[in-house]
C-alpha positions in Angstrom: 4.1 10.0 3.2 1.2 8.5 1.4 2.9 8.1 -2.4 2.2 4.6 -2.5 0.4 5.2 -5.7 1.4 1.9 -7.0 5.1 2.1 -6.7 5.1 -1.5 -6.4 2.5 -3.1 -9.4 2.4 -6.1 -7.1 0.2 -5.0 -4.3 -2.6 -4.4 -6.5 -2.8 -8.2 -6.3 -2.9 -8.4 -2.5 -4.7 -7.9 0.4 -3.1 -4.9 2.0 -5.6 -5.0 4.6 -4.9 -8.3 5.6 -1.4 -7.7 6.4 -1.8 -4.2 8.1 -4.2 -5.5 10.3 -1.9 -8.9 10.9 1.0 -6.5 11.5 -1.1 -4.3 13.8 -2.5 -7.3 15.9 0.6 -9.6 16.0 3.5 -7.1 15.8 4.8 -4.1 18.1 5.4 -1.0 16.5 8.9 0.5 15.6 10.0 3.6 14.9 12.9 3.8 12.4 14.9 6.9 11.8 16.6 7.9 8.4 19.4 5.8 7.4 18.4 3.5 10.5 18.3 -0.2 8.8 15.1 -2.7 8.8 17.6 -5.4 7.3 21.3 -5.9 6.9 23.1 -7.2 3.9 24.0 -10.9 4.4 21.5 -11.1 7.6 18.8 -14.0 7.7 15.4 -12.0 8.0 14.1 -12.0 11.2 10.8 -9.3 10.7 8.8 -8.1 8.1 6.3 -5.7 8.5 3.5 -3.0 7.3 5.1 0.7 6.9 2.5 3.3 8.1 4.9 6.1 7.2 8.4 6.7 5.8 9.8 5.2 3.1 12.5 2.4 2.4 14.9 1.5 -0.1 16.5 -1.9 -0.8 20.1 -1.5 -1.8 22.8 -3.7 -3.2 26.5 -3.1 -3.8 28.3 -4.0 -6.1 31.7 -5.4 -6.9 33.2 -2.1 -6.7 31.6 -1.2 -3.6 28.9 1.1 -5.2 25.6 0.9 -3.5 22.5 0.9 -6.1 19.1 1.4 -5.7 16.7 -2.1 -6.5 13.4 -0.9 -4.9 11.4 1.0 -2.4 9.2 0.6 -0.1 6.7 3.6 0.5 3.8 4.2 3.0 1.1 1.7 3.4 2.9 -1.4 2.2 5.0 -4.2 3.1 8.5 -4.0 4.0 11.3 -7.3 4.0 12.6 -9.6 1.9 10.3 -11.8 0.7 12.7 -14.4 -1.0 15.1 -14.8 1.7 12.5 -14.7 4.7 10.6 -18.0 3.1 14.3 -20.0 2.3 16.1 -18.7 5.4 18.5 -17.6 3.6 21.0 -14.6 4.1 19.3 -11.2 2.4 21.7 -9.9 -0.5 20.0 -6.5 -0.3 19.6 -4.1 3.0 16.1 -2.1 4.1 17.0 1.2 4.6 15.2 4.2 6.1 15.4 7.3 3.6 12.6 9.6 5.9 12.0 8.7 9.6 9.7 5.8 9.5 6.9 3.9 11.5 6.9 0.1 10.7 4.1 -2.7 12.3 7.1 -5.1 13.1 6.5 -8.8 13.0 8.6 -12.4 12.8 9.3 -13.6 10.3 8.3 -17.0 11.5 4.8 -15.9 11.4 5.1 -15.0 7.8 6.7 -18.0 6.5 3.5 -20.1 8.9 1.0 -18.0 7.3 2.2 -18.5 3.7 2.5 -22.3 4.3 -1.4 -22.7 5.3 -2.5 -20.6 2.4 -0.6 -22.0 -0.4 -2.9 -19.5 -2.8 -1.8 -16.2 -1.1 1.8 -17.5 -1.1 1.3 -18.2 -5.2 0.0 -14.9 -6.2 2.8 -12.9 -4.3 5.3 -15.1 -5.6 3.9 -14.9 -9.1 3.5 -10.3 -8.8 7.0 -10.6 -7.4 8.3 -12.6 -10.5 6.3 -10.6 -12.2 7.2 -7.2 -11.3 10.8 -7.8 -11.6 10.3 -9.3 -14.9 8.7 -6.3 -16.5 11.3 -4.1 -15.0 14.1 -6.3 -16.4 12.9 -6.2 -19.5 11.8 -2.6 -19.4 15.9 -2.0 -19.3 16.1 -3.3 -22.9 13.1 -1.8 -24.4 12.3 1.5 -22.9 14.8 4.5 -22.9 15.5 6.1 -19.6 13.0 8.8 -20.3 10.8 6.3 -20.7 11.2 4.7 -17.4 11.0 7.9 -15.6 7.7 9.1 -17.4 6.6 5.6 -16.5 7.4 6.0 -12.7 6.1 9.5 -13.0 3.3 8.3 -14.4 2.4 5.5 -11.9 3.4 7.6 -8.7 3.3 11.4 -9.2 4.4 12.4 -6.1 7.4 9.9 -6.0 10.8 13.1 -5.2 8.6 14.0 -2.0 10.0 10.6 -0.7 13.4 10.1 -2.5 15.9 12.0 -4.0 16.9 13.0 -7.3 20.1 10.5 -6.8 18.3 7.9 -5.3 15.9 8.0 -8.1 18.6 8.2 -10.7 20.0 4.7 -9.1 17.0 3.5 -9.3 16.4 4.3 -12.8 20.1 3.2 -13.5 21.1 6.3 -14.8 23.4 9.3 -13.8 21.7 12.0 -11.6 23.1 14.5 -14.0 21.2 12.6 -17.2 18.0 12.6 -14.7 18.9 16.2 -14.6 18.7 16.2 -18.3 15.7 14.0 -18.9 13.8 16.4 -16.1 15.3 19.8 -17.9 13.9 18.1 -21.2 10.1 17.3 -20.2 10.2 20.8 -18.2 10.9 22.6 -20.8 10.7 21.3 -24.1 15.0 21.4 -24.5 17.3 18.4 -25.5 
């Protein structure tokens, strides 16, 4: 699964490279298979690591017990919770396999000591975090739902070869059946 194709706008500001080979030299390698978990809802982070294939999604559920989609992580980037592995806090989203996955695993406590001694590194993935979610927030108010999935079709083509149709319609925070439309629409030309 190589769709990285900049999923995640973020990790155009980071070193990839650094963290794969980290990952590689520090870590073991784990093998995770679909639906297996990297992370637990309400767990304290205890690994991150560098996905070398598979796919992930981060999920949250809601006060009806619905799960929703918040992100992905695909092939060739990193995988945890970046916010709750630096506080040591309790994750409010779970890391889920959706294909059969091969993860460099590392501690978390290496993570946290590696963005303490290089305050810079720690800065800009802070600041691509922030401002990632930001531009998605905000892309919920000003861009229709065709929009965002012409976006996301735009910025990683091959995207349905590692999710589904549902699991991109909870990302997109629509229906699966108005997906359905949307895709029916660009297909062929029909409202």
């Amino acid at each position: 699964m190589k769709s990285k194709a900049n999923f995640n706008p973020y990790i155009d500001k980071i070193d990839l490279n650094f963290w794969r080979e980290l990952c590689v030299k520090e870590g073991k390698l784990c093998h995770y298979k679909k639906g297996e978990y990297f992370l637990h809802r309400r767990e304290t982070p205890k690994y991150f690591g560098f996905i070398t294939s598979g796919a992930f999604k981060y999920t949250i559920i809601d006060t009806d017990g619905n799960e929703h989609i918040t992100g992905l992580a695909l092939c060739d980037t990193l995988a945890g919770d970046f916010y709750s592995s630096i506080r040591k806090e309790s994750s409010l989203v779970a890391l889920q396999a959706i294909t059969d996955s091969n993860v460099w695993v590392c501690s978390t406590n290496l993570f946290r000591q590696i963005l303490k001694e290089n305050i810079e590194l720690r800065c800009v993935m802070a600041e691509e975090l922030f401002r990632q979610t930001h531009d998605r927030y905000l892309n919920l108010y000003r861009q229709s739902p065709k929009e965002r999935y012409w976006e996301l079709i735009r910025r990683c083509p091959n995207i349905l070869q590692d999710i589904t149709l549902k699991e991109l319609a909870s990302y997109l925070q629509i229906t699966p059946t108005y997906l359905s439309r949307i895709r029916k629409e660009i297909t062929f030309g029909k409202e």
